[in-house]
Backbone as a chain_set.jsonl record, in Angstrom:
{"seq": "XXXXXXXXXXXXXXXXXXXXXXXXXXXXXXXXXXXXXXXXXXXXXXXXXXXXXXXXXXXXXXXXXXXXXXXXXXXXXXXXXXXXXXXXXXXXXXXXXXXXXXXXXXXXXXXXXXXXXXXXXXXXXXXXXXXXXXXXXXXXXXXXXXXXXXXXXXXXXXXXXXXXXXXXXXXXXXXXXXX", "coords": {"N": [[129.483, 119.108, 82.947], [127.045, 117.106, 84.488], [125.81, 116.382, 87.238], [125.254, 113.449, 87.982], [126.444, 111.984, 85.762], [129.361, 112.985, 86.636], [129.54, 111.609, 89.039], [129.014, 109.185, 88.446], [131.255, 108.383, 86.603], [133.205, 108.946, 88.27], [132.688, 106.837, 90.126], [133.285, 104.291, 88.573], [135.941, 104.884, 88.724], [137.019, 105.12, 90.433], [136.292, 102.143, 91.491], [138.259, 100.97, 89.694], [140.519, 101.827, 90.712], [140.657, 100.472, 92.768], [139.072, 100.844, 95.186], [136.603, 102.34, 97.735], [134.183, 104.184, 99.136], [131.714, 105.936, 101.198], [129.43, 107.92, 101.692], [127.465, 110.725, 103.632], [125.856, 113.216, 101.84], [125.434, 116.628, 100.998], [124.017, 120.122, 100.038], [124.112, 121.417, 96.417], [124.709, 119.322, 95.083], [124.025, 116.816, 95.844], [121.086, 117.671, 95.717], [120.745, 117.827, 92.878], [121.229, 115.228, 91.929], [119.028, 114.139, 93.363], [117.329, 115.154, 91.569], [116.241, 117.512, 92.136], [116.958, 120.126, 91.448], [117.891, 121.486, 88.533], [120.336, 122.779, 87.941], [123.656, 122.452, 87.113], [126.874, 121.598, 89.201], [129.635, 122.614, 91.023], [130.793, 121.113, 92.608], [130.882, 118.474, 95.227], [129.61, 118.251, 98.438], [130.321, 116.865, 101.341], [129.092, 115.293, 103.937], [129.816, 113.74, 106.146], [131.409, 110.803, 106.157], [134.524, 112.29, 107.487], [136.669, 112.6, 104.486], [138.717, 110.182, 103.723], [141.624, 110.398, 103.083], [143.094, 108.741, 101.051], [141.212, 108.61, 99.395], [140.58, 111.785, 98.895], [142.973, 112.329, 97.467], [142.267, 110.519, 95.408], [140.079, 111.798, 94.341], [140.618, 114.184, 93.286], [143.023, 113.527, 91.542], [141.099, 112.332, 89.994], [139.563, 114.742, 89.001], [141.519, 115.952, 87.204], [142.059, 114.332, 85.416], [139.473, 114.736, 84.106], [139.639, 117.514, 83.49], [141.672, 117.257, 81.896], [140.357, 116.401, 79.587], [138.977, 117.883, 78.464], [136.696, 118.553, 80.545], [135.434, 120.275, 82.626], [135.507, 120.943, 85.793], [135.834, 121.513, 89.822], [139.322, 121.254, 91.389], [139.056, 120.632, 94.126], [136.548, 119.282, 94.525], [135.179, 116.741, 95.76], [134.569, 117.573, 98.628], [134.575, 118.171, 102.232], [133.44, 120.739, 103.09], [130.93, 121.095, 104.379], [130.914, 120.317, 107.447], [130.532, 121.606, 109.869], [128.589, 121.702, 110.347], [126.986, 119.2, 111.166], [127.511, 119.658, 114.177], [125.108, 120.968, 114.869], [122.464, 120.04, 113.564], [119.563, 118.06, 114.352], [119.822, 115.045, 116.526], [118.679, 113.006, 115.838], [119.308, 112.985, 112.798], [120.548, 110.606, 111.255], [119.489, 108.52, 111.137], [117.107, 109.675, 108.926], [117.97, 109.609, 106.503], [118.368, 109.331, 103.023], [118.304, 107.165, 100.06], [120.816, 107.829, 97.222], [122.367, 106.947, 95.471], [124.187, 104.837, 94.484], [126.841, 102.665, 93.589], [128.876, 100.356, 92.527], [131.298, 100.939, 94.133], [131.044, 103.321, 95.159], [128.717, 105.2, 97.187], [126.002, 107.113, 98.109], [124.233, 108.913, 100.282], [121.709, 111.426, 100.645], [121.032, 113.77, 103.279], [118.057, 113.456, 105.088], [114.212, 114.653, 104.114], [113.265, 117.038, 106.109], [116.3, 117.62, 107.433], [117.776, 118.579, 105.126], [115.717, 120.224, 104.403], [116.398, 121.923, 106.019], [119.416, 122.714, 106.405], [119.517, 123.393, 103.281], [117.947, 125.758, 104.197], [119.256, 127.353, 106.28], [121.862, 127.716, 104.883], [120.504, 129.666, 103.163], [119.908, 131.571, 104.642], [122.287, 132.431, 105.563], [123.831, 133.131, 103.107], [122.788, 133.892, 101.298], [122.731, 133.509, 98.624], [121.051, 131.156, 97.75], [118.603, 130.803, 97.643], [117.114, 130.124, 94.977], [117.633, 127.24, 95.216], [116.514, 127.063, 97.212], [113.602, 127.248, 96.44], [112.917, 125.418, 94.581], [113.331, 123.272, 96.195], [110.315, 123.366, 97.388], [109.145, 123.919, 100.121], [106.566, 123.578, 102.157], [104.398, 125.514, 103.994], [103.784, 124.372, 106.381], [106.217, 123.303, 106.709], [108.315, 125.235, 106.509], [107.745, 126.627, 108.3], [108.279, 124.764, 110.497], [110.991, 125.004, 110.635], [111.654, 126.911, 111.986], [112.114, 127.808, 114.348], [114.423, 126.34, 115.116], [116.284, 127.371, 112.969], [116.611, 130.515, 113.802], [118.045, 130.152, 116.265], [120.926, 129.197, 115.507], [122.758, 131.045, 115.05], [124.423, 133.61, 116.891], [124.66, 136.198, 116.285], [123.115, 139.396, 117.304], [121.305, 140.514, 115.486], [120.491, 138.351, 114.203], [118.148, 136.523, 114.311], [116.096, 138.048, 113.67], [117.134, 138.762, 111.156], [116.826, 135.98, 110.006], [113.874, 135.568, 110.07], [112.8, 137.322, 108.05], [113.944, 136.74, 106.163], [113.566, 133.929, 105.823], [110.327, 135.174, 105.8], [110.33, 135.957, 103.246], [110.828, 134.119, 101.623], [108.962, 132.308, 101.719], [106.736, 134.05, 100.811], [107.273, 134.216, 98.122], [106.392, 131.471, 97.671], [104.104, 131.96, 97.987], [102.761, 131.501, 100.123], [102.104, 133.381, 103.34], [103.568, 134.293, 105.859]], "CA": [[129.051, 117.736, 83.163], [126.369, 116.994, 85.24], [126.236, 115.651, 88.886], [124.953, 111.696, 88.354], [127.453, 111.92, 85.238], [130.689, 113.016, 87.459], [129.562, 110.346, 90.231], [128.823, 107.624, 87.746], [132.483, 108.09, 86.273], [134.276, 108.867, 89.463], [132.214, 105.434, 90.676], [133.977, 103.849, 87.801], [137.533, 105.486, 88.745], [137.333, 104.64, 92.395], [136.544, 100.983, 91.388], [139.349, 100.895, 89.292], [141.666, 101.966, 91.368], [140.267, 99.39, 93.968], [139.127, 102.014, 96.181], [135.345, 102.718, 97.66], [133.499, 105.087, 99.355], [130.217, 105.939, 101.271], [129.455, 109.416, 102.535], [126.26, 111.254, 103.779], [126.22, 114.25, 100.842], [124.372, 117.587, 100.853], [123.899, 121.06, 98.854], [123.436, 121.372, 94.765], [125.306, 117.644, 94.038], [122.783, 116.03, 96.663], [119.831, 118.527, 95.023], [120.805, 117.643, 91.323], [120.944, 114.587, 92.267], [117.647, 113.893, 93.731], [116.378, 115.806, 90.541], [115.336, 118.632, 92.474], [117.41, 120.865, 90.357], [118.927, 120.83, 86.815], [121.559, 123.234, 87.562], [125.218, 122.016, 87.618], [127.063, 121.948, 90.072], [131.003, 122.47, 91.02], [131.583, 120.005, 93.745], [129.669, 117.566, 96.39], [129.775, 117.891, 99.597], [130.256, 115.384, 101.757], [128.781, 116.305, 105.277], [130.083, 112.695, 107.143], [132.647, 110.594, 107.606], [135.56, 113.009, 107.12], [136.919, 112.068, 103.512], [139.899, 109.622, 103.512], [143.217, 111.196, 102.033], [143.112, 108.212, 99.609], [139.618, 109.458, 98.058], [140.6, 112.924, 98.418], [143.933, 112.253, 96.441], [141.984, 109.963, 93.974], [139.184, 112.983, 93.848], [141.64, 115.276, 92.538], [143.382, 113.217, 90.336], [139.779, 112.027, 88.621], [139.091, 116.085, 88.551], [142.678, 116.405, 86.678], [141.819, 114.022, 83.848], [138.366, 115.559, 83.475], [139.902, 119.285, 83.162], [142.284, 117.354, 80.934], [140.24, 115.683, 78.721], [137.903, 118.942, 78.041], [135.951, 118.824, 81.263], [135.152, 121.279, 84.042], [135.774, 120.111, 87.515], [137.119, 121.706, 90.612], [140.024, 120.062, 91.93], [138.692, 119.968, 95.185], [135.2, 119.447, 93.813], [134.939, 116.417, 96.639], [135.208, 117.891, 99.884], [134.239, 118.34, 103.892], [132.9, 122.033, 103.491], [129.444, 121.767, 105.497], [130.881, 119.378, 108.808], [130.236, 122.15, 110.758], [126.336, 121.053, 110.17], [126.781, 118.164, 111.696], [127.131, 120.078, 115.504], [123.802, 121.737, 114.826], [121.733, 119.116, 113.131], [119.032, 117.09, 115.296], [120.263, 113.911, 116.665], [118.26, 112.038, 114.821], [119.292, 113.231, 111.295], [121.179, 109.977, 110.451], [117.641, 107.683, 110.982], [116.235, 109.888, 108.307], [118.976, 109.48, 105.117], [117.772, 108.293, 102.196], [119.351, 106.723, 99.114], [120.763, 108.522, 96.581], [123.179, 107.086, 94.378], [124.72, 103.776, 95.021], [127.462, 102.326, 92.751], [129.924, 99.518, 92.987], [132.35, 101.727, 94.963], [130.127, 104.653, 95.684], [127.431, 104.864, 97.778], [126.169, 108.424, 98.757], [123.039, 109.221, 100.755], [121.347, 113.035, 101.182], [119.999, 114.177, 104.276], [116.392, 113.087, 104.638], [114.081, 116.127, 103.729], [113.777, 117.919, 107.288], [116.885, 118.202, 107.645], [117.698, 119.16, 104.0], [115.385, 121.968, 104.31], [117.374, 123.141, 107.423], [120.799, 122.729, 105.646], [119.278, 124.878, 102.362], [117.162, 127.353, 104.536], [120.46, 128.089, 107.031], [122.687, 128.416, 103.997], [120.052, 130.778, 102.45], [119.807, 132.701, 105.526], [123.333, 133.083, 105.628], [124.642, 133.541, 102.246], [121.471, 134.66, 100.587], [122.545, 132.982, 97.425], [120.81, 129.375, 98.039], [116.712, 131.295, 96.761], [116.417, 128.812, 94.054], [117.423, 125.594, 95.481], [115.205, 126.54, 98.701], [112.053, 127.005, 95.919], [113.296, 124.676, 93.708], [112.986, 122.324, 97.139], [108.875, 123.228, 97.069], [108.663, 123.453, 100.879], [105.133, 123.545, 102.585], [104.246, 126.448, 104.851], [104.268, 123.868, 107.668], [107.818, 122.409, 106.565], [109.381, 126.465, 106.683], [107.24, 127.032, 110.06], [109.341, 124.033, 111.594], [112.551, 125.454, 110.934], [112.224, 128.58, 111.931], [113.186, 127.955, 115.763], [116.393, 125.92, 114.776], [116.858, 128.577, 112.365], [117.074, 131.348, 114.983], [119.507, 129.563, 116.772], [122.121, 128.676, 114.597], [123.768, 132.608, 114.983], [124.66, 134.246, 118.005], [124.788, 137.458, 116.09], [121.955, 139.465, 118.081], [120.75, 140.621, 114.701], [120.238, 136.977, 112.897], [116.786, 135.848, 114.175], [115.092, 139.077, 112.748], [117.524, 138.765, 109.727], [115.874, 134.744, 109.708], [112.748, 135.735, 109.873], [112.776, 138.049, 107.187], [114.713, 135.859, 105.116], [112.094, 133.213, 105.248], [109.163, 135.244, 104.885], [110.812, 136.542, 101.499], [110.775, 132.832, 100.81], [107.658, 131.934, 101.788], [106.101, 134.869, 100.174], [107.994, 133.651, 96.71], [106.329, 130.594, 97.213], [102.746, 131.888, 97.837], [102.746, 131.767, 101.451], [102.493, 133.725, 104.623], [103.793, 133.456, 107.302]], "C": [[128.068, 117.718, 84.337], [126.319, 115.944, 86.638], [125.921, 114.4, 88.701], [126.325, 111.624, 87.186], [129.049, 111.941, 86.109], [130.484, 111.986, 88.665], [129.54, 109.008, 89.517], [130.802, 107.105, 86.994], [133.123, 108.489, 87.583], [134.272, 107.527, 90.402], [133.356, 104.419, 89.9], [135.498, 103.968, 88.085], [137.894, 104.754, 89.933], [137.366, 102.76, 92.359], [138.088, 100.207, 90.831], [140.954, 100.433, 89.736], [141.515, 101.221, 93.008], [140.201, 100.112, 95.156], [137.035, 102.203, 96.501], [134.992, 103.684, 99.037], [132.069, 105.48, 99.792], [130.196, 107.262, 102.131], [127.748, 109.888, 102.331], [126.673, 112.954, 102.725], [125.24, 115.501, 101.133], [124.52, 118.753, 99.781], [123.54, 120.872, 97.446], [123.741, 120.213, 94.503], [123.999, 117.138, 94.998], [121.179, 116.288, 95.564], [119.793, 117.849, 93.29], [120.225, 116.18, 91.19], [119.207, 113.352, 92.219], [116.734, 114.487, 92.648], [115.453, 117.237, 90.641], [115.689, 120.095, 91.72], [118.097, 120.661, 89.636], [120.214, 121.52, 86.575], [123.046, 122.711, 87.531], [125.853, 122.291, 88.551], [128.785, 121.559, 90.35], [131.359, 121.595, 92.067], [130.669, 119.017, 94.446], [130.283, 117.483, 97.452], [129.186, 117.114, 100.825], [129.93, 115.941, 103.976], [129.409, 114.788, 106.497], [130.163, 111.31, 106.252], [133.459, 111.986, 106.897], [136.253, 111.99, 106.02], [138.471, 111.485, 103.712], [140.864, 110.269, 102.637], [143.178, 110.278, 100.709], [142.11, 108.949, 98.453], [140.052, 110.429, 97.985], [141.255, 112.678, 97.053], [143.145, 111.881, 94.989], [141.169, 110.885, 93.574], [139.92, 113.617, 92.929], [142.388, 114.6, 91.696], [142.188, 113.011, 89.13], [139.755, 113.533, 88.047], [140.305, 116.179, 87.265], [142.074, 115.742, 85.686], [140.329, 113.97, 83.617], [138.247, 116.856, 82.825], [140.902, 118.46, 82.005], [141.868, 116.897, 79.734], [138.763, 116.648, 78.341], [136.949, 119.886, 79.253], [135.832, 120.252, 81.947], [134.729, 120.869, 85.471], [136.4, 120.736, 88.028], [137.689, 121.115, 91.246], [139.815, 119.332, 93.276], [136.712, 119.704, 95.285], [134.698, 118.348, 95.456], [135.207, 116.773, 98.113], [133.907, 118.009, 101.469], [133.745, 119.605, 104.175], [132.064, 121.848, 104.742], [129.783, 120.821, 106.987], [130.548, 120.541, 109.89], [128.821, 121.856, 111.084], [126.21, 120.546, 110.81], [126.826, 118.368, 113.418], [125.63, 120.619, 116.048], [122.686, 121.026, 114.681], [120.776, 118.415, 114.312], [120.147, 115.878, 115.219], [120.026, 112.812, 116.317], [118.167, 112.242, 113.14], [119.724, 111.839, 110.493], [120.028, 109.098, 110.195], [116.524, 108.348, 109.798], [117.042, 110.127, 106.158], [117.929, 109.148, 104.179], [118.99, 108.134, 101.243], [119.459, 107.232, 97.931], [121.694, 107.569, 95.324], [124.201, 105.602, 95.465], [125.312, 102.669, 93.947], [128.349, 101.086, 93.069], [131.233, 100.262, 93.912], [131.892, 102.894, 95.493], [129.054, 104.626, 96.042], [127.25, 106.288, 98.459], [124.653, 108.565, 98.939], [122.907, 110.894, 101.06], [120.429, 112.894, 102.285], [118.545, 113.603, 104.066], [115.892, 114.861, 104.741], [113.682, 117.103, 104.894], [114.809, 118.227, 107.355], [117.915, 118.574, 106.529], [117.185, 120.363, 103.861], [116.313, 122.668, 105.148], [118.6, 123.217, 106.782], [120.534, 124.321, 104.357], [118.784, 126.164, 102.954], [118.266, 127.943, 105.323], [121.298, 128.235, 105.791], [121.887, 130.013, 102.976], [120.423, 132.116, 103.64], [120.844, 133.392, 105.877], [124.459, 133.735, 104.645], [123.773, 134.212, 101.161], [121.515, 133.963, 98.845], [121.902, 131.592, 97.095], [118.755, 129.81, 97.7], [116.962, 130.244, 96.078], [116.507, 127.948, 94.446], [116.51, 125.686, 96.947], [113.666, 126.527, 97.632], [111.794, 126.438, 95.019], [112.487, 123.149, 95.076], [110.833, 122.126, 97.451], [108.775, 123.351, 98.283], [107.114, 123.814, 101.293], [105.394, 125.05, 103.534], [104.529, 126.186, 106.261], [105.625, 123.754, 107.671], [108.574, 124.423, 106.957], [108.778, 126.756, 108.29], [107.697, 125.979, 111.14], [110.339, 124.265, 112.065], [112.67, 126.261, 111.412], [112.813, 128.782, 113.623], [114.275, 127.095, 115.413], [116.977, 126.933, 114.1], [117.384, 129.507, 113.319], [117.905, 130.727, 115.495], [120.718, 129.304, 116.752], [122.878, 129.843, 114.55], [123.624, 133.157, 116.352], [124.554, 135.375, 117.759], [123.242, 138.08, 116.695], [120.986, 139.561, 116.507], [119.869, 139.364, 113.801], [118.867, 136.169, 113.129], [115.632, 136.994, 113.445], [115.558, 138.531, 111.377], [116.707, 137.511, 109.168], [114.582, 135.105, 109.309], [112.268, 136.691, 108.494], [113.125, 137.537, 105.714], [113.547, 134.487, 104.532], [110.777, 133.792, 105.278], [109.044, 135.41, 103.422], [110.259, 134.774, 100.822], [109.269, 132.521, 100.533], [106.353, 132.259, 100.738], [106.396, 134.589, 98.209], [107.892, 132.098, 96.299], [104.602, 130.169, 97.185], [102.212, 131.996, 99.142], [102.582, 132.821, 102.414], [102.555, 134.013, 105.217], [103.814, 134.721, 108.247]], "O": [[128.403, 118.458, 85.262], [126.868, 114.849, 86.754], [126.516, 113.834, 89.617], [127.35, 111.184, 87.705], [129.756, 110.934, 86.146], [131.52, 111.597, 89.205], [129.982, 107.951, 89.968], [131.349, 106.004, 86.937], [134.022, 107.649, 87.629], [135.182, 107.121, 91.124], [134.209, 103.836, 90.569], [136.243, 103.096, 87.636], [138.832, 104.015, 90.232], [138.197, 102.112, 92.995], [138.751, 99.295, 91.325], [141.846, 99.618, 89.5], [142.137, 101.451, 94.045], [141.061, 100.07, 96.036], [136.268, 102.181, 95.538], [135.841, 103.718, 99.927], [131.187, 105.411, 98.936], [130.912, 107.493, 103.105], [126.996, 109.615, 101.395], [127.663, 113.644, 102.971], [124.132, 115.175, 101.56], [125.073, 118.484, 98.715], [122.593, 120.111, 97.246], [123.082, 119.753, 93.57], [122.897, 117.231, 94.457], [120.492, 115.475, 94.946], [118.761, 117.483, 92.728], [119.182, 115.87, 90.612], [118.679, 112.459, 91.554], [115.514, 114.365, 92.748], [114.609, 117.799, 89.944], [114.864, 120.975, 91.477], [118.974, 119.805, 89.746], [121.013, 121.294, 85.666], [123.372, 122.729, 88.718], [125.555, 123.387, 89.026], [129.237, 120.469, 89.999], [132.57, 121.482, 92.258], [129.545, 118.909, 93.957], [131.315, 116.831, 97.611], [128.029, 116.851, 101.154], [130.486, 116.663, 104.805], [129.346, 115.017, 107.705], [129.167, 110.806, 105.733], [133.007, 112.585, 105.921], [136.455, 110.816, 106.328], [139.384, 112.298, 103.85], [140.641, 110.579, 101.467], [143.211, 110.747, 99.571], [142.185, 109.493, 97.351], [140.231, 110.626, 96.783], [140.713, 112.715, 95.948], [143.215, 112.475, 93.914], [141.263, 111.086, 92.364], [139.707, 113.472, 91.726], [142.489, 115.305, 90.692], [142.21, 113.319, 87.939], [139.894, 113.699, 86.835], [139.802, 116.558, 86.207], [141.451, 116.466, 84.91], [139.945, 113.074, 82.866], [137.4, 117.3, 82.05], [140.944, 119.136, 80.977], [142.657, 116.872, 78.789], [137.693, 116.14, 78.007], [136.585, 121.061, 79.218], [136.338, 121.247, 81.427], [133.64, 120.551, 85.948], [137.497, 121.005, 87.537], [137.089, 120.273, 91.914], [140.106, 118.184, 93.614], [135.942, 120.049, 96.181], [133.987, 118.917, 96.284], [136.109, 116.188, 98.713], [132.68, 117.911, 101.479], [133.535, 119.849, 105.363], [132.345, 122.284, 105.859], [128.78, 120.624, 107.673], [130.246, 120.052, 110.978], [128.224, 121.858, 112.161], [125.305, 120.897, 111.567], [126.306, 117.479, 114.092], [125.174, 120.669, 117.191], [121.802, 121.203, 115.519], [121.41, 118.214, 115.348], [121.005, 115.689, 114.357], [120.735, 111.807, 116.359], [117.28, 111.818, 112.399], [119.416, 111.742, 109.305], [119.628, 108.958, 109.039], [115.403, 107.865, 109.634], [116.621, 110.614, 105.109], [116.805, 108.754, 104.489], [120.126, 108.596, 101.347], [118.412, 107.262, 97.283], [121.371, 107.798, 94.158], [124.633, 105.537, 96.616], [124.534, 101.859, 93.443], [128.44, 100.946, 94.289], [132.145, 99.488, 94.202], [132.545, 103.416, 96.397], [128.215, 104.054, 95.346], [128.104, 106.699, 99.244], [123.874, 108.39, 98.002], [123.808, 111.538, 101.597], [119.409, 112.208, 102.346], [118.041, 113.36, 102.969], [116.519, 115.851, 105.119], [113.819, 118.262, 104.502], [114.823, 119.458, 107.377], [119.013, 118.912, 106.972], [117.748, 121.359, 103.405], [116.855, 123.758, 104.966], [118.757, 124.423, 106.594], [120.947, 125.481, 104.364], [119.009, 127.296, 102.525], [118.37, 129.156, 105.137], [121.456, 129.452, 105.699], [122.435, 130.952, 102.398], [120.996, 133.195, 103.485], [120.803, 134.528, 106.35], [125.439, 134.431, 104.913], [124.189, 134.985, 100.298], [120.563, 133.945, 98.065], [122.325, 130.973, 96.119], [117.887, 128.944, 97.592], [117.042, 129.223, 96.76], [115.488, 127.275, 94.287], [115.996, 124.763, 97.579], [112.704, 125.861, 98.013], [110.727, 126.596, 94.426], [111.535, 122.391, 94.886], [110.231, 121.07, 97.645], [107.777, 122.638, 98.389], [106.523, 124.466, 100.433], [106.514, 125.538, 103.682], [105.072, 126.902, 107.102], [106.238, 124.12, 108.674], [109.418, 124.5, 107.849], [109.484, 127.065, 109.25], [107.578, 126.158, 112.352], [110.786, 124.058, 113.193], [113.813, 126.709, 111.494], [113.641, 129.598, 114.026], [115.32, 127.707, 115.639], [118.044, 127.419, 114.474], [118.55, 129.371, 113.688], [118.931, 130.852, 114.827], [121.493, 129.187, 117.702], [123.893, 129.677, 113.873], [122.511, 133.074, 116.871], [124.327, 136.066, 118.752], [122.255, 137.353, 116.583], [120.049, 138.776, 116.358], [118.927, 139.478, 113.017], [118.486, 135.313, 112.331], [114.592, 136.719, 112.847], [114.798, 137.992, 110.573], [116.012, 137.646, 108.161], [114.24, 134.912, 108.142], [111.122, 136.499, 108.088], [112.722, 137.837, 104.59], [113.007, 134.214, 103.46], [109.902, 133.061, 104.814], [108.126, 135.152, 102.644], [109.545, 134.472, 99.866], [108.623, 132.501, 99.484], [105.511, 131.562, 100.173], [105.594, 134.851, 97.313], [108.513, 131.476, 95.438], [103.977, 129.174, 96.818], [101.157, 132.615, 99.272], [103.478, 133.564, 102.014], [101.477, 134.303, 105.736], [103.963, 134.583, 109.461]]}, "num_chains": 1, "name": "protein.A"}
């Protein structure tokens, strides 16, 4: 099932059950989302407020009668993975949201796209599996030559600003660029 599909019926569920919801979102549900990619995606994460126990609960029950009624959903498909982001992030990330998806009970905004790239380019740099949705994202030569001192930063490991740098020229270079 696809990401506006599982938000448009979980919108529906949450109303239901007289329940609503507004969270700043990021990764592939944000990305799908926004149309920037068509892949599917197993969860959405929710980068702020910390998710109410009610929503979780009701999350995981919606997931249950989606796996029971054919679907594919993980049970904790809604969750708090990336809050660590939110120590790192400029201070002005919340002034740059935009609107993504806004339902009678659901209302979910993605990062604005600075600090979207920084979210996808630090998960690339650290898990290496996040290549397509950073060139799926299209950035500019300027837009990867912004990040690249927050990038460095974000690891203490002595190794991780070479490893950065290396990491986004690959990109760069895979997008025509560089740097």
């Amino acid at each position: 099932m696809k990401p506006v599909e599982i938000l448009q019926k979980f919108n529906i569920y949450l109303a239901a059950k007289g329940l609503s919801f507004e969270a700043v979102v990021i990764g592939g549900a944000a990305l799908a989302i926004l149309g920037t990619i068509t892949r599917e995606t197993q969860d959405c994460d929710v980068l702020s407020p910390k998710i109410p126990a009610e929503i979780l609960h009701a999350a995981r029950d919606f997931s249950r009668e989606i796996i029971a009624g054919g679907g594919d959903l993980k049970e904790e498909w809604l969750n708090n993975g990336p809050t660590s982001l939110l120590e790192v992030l400029p201070r002005e990330w919340r002034s740059r949201k935009q609107n993504l998806y806004s339902g009678k009970a659901l209302k979910l905004e993605p990062l604005g796209r600075p600090d979207l790239l920084r979210s996808k380019f630090f998960a690339y740099c650290d898990r290496q599996q996040d290549l397509p949705d950073c060139i799926a994202l299209k950035p500019t030569k300027a837009e990867i030559l912004e990040t690249l001192d927050w990038l460095h930063r974000q690891d203490a490991h002595p190794g991780w600003p070479e490893h950065v740098s290396k990491s986004m020229s690959a990109l760069a270079k895979r997008l025509g660029y560089d740097l």
